[in-house]
N, C-alpha and C positions, 0 to 999 in steps of 0.2 A: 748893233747899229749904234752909230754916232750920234749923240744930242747935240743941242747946241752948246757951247761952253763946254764940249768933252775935250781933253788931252788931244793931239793929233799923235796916230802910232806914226814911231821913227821906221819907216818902212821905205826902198828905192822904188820912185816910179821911173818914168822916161816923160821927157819934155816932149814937144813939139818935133823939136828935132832929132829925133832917137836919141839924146843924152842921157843917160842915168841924174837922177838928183834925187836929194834928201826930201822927204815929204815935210819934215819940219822947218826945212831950207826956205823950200816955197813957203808953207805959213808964217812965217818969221818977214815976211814981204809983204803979208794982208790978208785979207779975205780969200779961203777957196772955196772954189765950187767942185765936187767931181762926179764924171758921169760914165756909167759902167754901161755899156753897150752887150746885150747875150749874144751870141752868136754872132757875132758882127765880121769874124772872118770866116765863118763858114759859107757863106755863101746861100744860103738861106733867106 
């Protein structure tokens, strides 16, 4: 788990728009937020 003030891992997410981008891309922009949704395609 991430603290506050920890490193962001150089890891690909996708945007908004299905784009690939740098996770460090985005925090190098400002403040993130990110939220992990379980099961969110399944259908459940």
């Amino acid at each position: 788990m991430l603290e506050p003030g920890d490193r962001v891992p150089d890891v690909t997410v996708f945007d908004t728009d299905v784009h690939p981008v740098r996770l460090t891309e985005l925090a190098a922009q400002g403040p993130l937020l990110l939220a992990f949704y379980l099961y969110d395609w399944t259908g459940t």
